[in-house]
N, C-alpha and C positions, 0 to 999 in steps of 0.2 A: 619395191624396196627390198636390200637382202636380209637373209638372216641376221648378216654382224653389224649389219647399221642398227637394227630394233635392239640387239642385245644389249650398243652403248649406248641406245637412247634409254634403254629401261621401262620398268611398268608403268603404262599410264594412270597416275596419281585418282583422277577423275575415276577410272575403271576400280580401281582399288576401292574407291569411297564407295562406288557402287555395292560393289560387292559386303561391304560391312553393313552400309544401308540394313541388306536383304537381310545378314544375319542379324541385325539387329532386331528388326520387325519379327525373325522367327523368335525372336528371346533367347537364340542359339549363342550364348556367351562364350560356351568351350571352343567352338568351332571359330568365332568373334577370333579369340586368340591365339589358336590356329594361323587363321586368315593374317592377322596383323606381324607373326613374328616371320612368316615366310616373305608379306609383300613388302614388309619394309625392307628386308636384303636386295631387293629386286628393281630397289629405285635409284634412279642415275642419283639422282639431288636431294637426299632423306630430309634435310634437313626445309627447304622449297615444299619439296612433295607434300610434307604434313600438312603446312598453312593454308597451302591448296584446297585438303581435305576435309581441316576445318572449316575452313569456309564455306563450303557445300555442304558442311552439316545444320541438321536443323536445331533449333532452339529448345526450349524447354519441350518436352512430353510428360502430359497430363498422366498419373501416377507413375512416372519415373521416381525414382530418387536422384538416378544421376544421366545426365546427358547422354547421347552415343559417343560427340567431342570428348566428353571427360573421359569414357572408356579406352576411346582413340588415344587420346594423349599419356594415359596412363599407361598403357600398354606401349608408347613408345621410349618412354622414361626406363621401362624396364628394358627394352634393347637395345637401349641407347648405353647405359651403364657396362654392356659386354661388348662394347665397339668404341673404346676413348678417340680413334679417329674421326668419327663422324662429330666436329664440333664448328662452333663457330668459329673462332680463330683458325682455321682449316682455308675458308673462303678468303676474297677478296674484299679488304675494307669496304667500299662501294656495296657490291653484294650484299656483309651482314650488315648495311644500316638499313638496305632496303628492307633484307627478311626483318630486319628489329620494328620496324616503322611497320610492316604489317601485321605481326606478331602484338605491339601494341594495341592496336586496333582491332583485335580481337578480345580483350580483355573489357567488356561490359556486365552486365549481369549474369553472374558467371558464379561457379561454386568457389568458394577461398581456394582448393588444393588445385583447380584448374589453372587458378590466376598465378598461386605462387610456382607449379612444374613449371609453366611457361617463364615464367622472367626466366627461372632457372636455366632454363633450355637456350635460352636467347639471351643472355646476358644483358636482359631491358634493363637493368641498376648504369650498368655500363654508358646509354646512350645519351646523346645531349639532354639534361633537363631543361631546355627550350622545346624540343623535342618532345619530352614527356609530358609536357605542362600543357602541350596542344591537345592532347589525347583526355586532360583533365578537363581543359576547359570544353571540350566536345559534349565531354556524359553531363558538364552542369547544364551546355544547353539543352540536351534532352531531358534534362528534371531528374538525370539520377545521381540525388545527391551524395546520397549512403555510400554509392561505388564509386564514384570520385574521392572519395574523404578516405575510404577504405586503400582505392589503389595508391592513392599517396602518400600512405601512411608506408607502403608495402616497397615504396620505390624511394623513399627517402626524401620526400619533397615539402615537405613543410615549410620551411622557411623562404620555401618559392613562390609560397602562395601567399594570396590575398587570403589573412583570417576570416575576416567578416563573411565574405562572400562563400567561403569554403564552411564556415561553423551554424553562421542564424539561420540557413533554410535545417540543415540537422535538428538546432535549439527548437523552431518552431513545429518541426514532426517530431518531439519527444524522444529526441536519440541522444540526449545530452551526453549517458556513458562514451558514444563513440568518437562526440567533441573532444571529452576529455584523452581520449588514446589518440587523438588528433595531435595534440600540444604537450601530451607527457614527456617530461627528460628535455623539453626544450623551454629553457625559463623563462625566453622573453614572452614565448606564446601563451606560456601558461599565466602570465604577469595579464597579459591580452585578453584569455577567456573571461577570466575573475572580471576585471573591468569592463569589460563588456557586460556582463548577467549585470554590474553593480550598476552601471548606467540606466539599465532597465526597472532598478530598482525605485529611481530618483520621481516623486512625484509627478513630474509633468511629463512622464515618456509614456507613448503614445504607440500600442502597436501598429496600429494602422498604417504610421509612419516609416513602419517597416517591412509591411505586407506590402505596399505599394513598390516597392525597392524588385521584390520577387511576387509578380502575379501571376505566374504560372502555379503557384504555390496553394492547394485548397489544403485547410484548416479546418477541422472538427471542434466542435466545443469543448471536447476531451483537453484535446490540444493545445486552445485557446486559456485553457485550465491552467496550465504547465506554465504559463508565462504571465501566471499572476505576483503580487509582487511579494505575497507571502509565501509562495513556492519558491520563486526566483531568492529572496532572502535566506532561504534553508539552503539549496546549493553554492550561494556565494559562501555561507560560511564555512560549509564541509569542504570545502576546495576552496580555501583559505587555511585548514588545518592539514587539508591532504596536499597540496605544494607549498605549505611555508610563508604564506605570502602575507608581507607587512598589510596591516593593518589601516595602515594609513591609503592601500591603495582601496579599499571600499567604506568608501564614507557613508555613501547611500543605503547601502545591505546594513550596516552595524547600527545606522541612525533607526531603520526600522526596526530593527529588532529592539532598540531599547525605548525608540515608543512602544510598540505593544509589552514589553515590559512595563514601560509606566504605567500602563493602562492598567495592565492585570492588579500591578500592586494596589491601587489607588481602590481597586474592585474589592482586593479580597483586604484591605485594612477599613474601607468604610462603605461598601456593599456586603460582604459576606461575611467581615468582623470577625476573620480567625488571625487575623495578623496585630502582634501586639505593638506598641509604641517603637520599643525599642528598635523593634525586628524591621519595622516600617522605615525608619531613621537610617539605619545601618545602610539598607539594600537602593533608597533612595539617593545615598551618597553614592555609589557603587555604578547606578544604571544613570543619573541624570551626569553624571561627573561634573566638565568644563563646558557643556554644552548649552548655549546660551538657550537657543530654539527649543531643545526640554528643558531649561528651568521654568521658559515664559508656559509652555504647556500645561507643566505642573501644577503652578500657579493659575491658568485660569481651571484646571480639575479639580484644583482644591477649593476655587468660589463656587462650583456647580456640586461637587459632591459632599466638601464638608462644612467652613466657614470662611467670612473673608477675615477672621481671627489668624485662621492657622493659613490662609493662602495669602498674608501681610507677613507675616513670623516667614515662611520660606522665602518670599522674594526679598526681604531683608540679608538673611541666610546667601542667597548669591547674589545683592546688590541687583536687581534689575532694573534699568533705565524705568526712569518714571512713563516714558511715551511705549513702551510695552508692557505696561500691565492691565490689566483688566478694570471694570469701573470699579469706583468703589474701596480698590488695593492699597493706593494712594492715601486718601484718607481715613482709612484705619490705621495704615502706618504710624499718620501722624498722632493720632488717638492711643495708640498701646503707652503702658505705663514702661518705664525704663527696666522694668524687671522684667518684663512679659518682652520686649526686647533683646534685652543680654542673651536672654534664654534659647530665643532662637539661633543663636551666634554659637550655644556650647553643644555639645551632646548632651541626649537626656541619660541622665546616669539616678537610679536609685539604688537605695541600700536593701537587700534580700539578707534572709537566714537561710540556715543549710534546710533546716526544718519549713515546710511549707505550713498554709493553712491548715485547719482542720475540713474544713469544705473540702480544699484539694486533697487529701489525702482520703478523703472518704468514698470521690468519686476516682479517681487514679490511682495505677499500681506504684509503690514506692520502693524505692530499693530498699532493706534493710541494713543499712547501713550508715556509720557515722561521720562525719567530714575527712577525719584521721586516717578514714580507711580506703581514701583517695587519693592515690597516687601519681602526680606528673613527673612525666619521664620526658627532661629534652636536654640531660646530658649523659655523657657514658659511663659518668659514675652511678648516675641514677637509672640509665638500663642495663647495667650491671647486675644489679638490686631484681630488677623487671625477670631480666633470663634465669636469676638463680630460684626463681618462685614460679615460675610459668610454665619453665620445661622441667616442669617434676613428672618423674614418667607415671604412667596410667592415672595424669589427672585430666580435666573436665576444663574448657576454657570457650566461656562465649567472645566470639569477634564480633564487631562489629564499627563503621566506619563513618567517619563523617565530611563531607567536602563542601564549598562555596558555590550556592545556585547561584548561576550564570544566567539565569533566564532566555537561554538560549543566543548569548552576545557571542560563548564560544560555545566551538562542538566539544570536546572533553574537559572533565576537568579533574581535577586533582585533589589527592586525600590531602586534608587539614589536620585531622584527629583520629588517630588508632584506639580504641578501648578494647581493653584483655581484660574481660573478669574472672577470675576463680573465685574461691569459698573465702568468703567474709573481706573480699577487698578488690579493688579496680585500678586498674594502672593505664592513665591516658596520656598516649603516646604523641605529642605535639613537634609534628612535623612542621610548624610554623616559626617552631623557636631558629633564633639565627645558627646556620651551617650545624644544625642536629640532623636535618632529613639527607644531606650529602654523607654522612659517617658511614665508611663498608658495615662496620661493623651492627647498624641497625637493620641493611638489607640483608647482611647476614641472619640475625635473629628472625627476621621474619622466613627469610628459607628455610630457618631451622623447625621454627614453628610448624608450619604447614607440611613440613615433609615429613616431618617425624608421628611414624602409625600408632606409638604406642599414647600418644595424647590425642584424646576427644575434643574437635574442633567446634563450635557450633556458631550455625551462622542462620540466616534469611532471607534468602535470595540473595548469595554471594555473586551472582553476574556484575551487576554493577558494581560491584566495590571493588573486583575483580579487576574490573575494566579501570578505574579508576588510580587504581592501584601501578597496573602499567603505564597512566601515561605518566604516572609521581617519579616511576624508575625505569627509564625505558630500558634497561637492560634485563628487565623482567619480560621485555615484549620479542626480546634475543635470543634471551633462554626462560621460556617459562616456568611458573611454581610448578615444584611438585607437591601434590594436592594427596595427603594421603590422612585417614585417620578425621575425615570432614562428617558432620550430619547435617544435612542444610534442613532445617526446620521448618520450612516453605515445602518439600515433600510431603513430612507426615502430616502438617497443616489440611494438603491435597486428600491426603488418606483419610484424613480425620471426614472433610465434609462430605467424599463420595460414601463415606457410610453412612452419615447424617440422613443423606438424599435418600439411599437406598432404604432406610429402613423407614422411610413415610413413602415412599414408593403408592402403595395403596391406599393410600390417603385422598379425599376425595381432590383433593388440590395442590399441587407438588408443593412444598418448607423446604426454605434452605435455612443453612445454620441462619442464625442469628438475622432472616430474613428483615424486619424493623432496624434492624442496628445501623447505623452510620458506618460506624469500626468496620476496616478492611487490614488485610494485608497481617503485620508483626499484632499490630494491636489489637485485630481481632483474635487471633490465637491466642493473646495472652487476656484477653476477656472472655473467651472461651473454657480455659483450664484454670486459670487464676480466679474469676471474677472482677475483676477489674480491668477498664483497658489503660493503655497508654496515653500520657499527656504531648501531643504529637506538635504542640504550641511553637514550639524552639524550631521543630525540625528543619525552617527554611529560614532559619536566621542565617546571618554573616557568621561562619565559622573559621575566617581568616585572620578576624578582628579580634586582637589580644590588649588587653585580660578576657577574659571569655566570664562570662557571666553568672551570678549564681543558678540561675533557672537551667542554662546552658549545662552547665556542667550536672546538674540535675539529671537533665535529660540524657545528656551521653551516657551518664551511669547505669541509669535505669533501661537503659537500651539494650545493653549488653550483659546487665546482672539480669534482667530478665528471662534469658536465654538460659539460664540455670535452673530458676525454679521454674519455669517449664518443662524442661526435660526432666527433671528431677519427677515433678508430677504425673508426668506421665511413663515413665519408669515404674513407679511404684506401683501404676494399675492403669496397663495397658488397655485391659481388657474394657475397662467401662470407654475406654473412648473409639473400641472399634478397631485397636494398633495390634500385631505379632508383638510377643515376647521382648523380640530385639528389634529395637527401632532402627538401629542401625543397617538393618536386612530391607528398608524400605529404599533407600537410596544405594547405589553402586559404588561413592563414592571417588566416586570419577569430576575431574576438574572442574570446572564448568567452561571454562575456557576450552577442552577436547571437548566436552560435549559440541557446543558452538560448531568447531571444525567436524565435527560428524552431521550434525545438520546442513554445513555446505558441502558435504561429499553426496550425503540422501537427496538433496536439491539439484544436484548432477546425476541421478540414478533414477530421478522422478520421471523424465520422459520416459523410460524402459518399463517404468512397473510404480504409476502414481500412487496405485494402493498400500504401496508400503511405505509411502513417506507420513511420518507423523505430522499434525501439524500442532507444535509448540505443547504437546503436552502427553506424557507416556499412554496417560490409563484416563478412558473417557465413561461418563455416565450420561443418562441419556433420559428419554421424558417415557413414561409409563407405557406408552405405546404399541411398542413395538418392540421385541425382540431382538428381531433384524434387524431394527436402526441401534439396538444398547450395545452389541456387539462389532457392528460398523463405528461407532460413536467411541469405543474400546481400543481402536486403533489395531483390531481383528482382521486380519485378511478373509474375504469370505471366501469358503470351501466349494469347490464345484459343484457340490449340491444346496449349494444355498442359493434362494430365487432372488431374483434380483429386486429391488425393490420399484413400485413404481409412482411418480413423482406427486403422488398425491400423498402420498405417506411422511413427505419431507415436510416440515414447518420451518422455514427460517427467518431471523431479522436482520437485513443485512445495514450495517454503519453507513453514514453517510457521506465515506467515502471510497465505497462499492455498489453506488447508485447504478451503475452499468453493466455487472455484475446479476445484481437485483432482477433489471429487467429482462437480462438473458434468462435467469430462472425461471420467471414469470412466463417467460413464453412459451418456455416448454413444460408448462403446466405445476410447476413447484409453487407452494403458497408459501408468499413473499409479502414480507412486511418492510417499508425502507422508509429511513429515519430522516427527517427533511433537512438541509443543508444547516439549520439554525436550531436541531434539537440537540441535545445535552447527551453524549454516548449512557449516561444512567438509564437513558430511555429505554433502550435496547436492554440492558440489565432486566426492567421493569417487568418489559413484553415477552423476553424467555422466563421470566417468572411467572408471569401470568395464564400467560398461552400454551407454558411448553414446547417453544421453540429453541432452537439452537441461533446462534449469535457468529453473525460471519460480520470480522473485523478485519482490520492490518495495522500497522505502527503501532507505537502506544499506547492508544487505548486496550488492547488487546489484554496488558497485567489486569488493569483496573477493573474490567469486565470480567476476566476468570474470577478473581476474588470475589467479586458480588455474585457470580451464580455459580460458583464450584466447577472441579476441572469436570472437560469434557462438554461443557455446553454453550464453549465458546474456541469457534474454530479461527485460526489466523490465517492471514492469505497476503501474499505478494503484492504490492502496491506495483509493482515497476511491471507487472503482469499486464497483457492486456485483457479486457473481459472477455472476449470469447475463452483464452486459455484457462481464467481464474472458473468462466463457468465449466469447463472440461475435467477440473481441476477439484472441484465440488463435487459434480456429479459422481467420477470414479472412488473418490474417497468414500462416500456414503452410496456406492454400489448402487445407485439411483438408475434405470434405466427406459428413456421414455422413447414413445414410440409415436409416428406420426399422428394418430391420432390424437395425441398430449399438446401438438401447438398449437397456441392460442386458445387454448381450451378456460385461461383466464383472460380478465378484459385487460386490455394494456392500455386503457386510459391515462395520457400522462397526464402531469400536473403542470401543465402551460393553456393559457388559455391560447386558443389561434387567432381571436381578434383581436385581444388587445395586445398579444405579444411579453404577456409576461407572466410570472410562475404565479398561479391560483396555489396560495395556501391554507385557505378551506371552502368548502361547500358550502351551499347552505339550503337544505332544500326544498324551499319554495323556488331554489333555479337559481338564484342572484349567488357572483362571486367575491369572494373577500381580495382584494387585491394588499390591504393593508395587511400589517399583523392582525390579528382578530383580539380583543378588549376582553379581558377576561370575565365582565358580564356575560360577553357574545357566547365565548365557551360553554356554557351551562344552557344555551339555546335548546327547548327540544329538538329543531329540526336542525342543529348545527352538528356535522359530523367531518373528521379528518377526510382529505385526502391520500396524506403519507406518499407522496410524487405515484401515484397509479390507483387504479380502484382496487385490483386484485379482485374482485368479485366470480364467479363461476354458474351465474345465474344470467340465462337468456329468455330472449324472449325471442319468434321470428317473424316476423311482419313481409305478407307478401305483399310482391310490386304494387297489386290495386290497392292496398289498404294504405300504404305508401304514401302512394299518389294525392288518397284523399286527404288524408293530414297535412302535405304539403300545402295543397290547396285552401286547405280551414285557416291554418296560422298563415295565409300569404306569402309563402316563397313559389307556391306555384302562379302564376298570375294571370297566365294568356293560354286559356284552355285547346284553340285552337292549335297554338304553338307547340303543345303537349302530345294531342293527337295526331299531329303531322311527324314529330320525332318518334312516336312510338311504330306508326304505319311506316316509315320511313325505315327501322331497323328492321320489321318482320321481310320488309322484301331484301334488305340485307345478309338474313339470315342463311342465303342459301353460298353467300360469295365467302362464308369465313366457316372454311371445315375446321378450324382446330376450338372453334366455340362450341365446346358441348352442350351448352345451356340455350333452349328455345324456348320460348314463351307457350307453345304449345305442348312442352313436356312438362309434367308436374318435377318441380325440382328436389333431390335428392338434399337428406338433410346435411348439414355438415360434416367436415370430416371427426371434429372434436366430441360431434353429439354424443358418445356413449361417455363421454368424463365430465361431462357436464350437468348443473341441475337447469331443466325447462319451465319456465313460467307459461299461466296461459294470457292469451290477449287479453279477455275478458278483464283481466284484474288492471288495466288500463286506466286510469281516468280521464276521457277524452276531452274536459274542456281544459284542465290544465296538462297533458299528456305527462302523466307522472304515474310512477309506479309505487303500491303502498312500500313508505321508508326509504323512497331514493329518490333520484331526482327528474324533471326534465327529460323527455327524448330532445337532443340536441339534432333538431332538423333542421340546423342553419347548417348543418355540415354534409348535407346531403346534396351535393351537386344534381342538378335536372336531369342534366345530360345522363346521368347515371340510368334513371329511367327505361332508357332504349333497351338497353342491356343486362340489366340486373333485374332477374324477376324474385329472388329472395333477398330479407337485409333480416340483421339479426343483431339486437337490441339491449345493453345491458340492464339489468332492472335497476340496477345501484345507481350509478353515474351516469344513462342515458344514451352511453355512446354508439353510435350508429358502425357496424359492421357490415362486408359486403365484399364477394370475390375479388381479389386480385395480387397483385406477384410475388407479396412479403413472402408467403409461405416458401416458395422455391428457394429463397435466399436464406431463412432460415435452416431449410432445410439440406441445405448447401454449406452452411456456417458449422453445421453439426451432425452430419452424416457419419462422423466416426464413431458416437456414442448412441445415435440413433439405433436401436432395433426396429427394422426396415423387412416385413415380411413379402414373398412372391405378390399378395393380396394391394400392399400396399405400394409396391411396384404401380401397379394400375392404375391405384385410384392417387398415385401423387402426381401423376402426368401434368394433372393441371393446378396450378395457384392457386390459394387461398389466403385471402390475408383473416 
């Protein structure tokens, strides 16, 4: 062939790949691009050639970040941009559908910036979406759902697809966020998600029914979790607020939510008895509305928990058919006197004074103030009146805000009542009055208020009111407040108990403030400085429903005049309560709303450098311990000479809904306490009280928990996390650093029994399991002791082969001796066909890897006819396979829970799960070769 024939055929594309190949493998990147800007001049077909190349490159490489393809293609994007000739429209129709149709087909699991240069490159937006749609349905049959939903998103094809089939394999692996980027800005589809999740909502749906739809699909319990119908209830309704979407189209999500409404109500007016008549009436109108199937609920809750008195009085109340009521309903009906009748048909309305009991005023804080010196503001003459006394400059004004519990029917909701106090009077601001909350001139006032530095704002955890507040004016959520001249009294609160802590520090048993007190939150601080706490009675009443009440308005008063002589008090003597001079040098006075957006920028900064993300709270205190954990716990970046700490130093209780979380810690040796699906988050409070641990939560309960054990001993954590990261996540923050030797060094006993297949939640032990709740006689058992889903214990014992053997044979799992000794003689001649078995029966075996973090029992303290260990239970030798015999000549025994341990593969996989925060010496190179579980 001649020279000018090769020079129009150009370089061979395959030669080229080669060559990048090689520099790829040296790690030779400058050279890489080199190679790529001169061979791409050099190809007859640049635009052919690439796909070529791609294709012959290989896939992922084990610690790459990125592909050799993605170098490739990146590197062609750049010489592509100084050659506008080299494009597609260049070619022949024909031509670029071919290169688009292969160029398509390269687009599977793949980085985003591969997927989007390439459409780019190839103008794949351009091609038939018949065309596209085949490339989609390809990756669903290989099971990759994530990149099918993603590439479709990326090509514009939504409305091309089938939802269902595109969304519920997503919904049921936990990717819900990227369902919803699936269907955002297109309304039909998002009309489609919602009703969808709401269907699943509906009593009788059945996942099964849709596992069977996609069996290729495996499911974790995690997972299984996520499509419960209390989970699935909380995203119909956030995505019912986050698309707009009527109400009317999820019947199913709103009907739950305001049963377990009913429920709660029904709990806390005649189980817990803080809900008063009125309060009960109000919110029952509110949550049962029109709805036939909770009024009949109501009604039979009200013959099980109160009387068939008052569950006759409500079904009168909405008329309910005689053939759905309850026994008994009926004729008491007919038995009520005509007054005790009417009565359920009105509201219960009684007469109040401004003036409360003397009882109540003895046990509660009272405002000092006279009815006269309470002002409604819900016209503009009357906020008139409000700004010419409010914005007096360097005056002192506590806020505070009242809105309508929702019980979770909606995701936000809206301020009802503004209270402004200053000195000697209270101005409440009733945004419910007709077209007073639309006036400019009241969103005026309020910007004015809050921006203006030279007035003292005080507030108590203004977050929520914050929040509330914009969704009252959404033109607040457009242009936010400026926030200037705030003290949030929730800081110094902070400041107050970490000195509390600190100075019983040495104390033979950590005290938190007001450790006995019930009071959290506003009213513990104001029963702290004051002596008296708040009457908190009102606080979930109907605050929508006008006239508002005398008790009502009591409480808003006292809400916000409290806030004065608070600060006033501690103003005057900082010092006895542990405060600086200027209280006002405790907070920054920064929004809280930027603060928020500075936590999702730190939350984007946390993969680069976890340690500096805070989690939910500036300045942490910590349990007497340790040094190194109060300074970790302080939200202290440790200094390069500071040792790491190692996992036995950590005490945590992790929420019981960081069960997964829990056991990652566990494994790598951190003592772990976890709360059982049915315990009271208080519990967790209790056991960082008791124990000295620190408290790993998320959601909500997260405030409630800080307040009962002071900041700093209650860390928060990402639910939408998965637990490997949330455990990664833990460890860096508290500089925890465990080392092979650390796994498994506690028992990971769960809390499921294996035969009968259901969660043991407690022990008992003489050996027998409680499958029921256990009777609170039972509790008080001496030999009755928790589980808490794992033993957690770090006490072994080790049991060789022969000793084994003969206990299996006492209790009869071993049974045919002969059988015994033929598998055993049978593996010794085994032993010689399997080199990578370090373990011979002729070698004395080496102890475990966890032995030095461990405490050792001896045999001797055994009791061989019941096989128990003094104060624990059972060795469970029904869990010891025979077969194991051949090949395990060590087992190792927990003394607490019994459970039987013994080599095999867990260890590799954990140690594969967490090799990033693992310190991993030359030493333990060696000895991790082989698995341990």
């Amino acid at each position: 062939m001649s020279l000018t024939s090769l020079e129009e055929k150009g370089l061979d594309p395959l030669v080229l790949s080669d060559q990048f190949f090689e520099l790829w493998n040296q790690n030779n990147l400058q050279m890489l691009h080199l190679a790529a800007i001169q061979g791409f001049s050099k190809l007859s077909e640049p635009l052919e050639a690439l796909l070529t190349i791609l294709e012959s490159c290989p896939g992922k490489q084990k610690g790459r970040s990125h592909t050799l393809g993605y170098h490739i293609l990146m590197e062609f994007q750049t010489w592509m941009k100084e050659r506008p000739q080299v494009s597609l429209s260049s070619l022949a129709e024909d031509k670029a559908v071919e290169l688009q149709r292969r160029a398509l087909g390269l687009l599977t699991d793949t980085q985003p910036n591969f997927v989007d240069t390439l459409i780019n490159i190839y103008q794949l937006k351009t091609l038939d979406p018949s065309i596209q749609c085949m490339q989609i349905y390809k990756l669903q049959a290989l099971n990759c759902y994530k990149e099918a939903v993603t590439l479709s998103i990326k090509l514009g094809l939504q409305t091309e697809l089938n939802i269902e089939e595109m969304l519920i394999p997503l919904i049921l692996q936990d990717k819900l966020p990227l369902a919803e980027s699936f269907v955002k800005g297109h309304r039909q589809l998002e009309n489609q998600l919602v009703m969808l999740l709401d269907s699943w909502c509906h009593p009788d749906f059945n996942v099964e029914d849709i596992r069977k739809k996609f069996p290729c699909l495996s499911l974790s319990k995690h997972y299984m979790a996520q499509i419960q119908p209390k989970m699935l209830t909380r995203h119909v309704v956030r995505l019912m607020e986050k698309f707009k979407i009527d109400q009317s189209l999820c019947p199913n999500a709103l009907h739950k939510r305001r049963l377990d409404s009913l429920r709660y109500l029904v709990y806390k007016t005649f189980g817990d008895k803080t809900m008063t008549e009125e309060n009960w009436t109000d919110h029952m109108q509110y949550v049962v509305a029109d709805d036939l199937e909770l009024q009949v609920h109501l009604v039979e809750l009200l013959v099980k928990h109160s009387s068939l008195q008052k569950a006759s009085q409500w079904s009168l109340r909405y008329n309910i058919p005689k053939n759905r009521l309850s026994q008994g309903v009926w004729e008491m009906q007919q038995s009520l006197p005509p007054d005790l009748q009417q009565r359920c048909l009105n509201d219960l309305t009684q007469e109040e004074e401004w003036i409360p009991p003397q009882s109540h005023c003895q046990k509660f804080y009272q405002a000092p103030l006279t009815k006269n010196k309470v002002h409604f503001v819900d016209t503009l003459e009357t906020l008139q009146r409000c700004q010419s006394i409010v914005l007096k400059e360097s005056g002192v004004v506590g806020v505070d805000m009242e809105w309508q519990p929702t019980f979770g029917c909606v995701a936000t909701q809206k301020v009802a009542l503004i209270q402004l106090a200053v000195l000697d009077q209270v101005f409440l601001l009733d945004l419910c009055a007709k077209g007073f909350c639309h006036q400019p001139d009241l969103v005026g006032f309020i910007r004015a208020l809050f921006s203006e530095q030279n007035i003292l704002k005080l507030g108590y955890g203004m977050t929520g009111d914050l929040k509330c507040l914009s969704a009252t004016w959404p033109e607040l959520s457009e242009e936010p407040l400026k926030m200037e001249g705030m003290l949030d009294l929730l800081r110094v609160h902070q400041e107050i108990q970490r000195g509390k802590v600190n100075r019983v520090q040495n104390a033979p048993r950590e005290v938190l403030v007001c450790e006995d007190s019930s009071e959290k939150g506003l009213s513990l601080l104001v029963q702290q400085v004051l002596g008296k706490p708040l009457d908190k009675t009102e606080q979930m009443s109907n605050w929508e429903k006008r006239p508002l009440r005398i008790s009502q308005i009591r409480y808003a008063v006292a809400d916000a005049y409290c806030l004065l002589d608070v600060y006033s008090a501690l103003s005057s003597n900082p010092a006895s309560f542990g405060l600086p001079a200027d209280l006002r040098s405790i907070t920054s006075g920064q929004s809280e709303m930027s603060k928020d957006k500075q936590k999702e920028k730190r939350g984007k900064k946390a993969a680069q450098d976890p340690r500096k993300e805070e989690c939910q709270g500036a300045q942490r205190v910590s349990p007497p311990h340790s040094d190194t954990l109060k300074g970790l716990l302080c939200g202290e970046q440790p200094s390069e000479d500071t040792p790491p700490l190692n996992p036995q130093q950590l005490r945590v209780v992790c929420d019981n809904m960081l069960q997964g979380l829990g056991r990652y810690l566990r494994c790598l040796g951190v003592d772990v306490v976890m709360l059982e699906n049915t315990d009271d988050h208080r519990v967790a409070a209790k056991l960082a009280q008791d124990e000295g641990r620190v408290i790993l939560t998320c959601g909500q309960p997260f405030q409630t928990l800080r307040s009962q054990v002071g900041e700093g001993r209650c860390l928060s954590l990402d639910c939408s996390e998965k637990a490997r990261d949330q455990t990664i996540r833990v460890l860096r923050h508290f500089n925890v650093q465990p080392t092979p030797s650390d796994i498994f060094s506690r028992c990971q006993m769960g809390g499921r029994d294996s035969e009968k297949g259901v969660v043991v939640e407690r022990c008992w032990g003489d050996g027998r399991h409680s499958i029921r709740r256990p009777r609170h006689s039972e509790r008080n058992h001496p030999k009755y002791f928790p589980l808490c889903v794992a033993c957690n214990s770090d006490e072994y014992v080790s049991i060789p082969r022969a000793d084994m053997e003969t206990m299996l044979k006492e209790k009869g799992f071993l049974q045919d001796h002969n059988t015994t000794d033929h598998m055993l003689e049978k593996s010794c001649q085994q032993e010689e066909l399997r080199p990578d078995d370090t373990l011979t029966p002729s070698v004395t075996p080496e102890p475990p890897r966890y032995a030095a973090q461990c405490r050792w029992a001896s045999l001797s303290g055994l009791d061989r006819d019941t096989m128990t260990f003094p104060g624990g239970s059972p060795i469970q030798l029904h869990t010891v396979p025979p077969a194991l015999l051949q090949r395990i000549p060590l087992f190792y025994v927990c003394t607490r829970c019994g459970k039987v341990f013994w080599e095999g593969s867990h260890f590799g996989r954990v140690l594969s799960l967490f090799q990033e925060v693992l310190h991993i010496t030359e030493k333990d190179h060696i000895s991790v070769a082989g698995p341990f579980n």
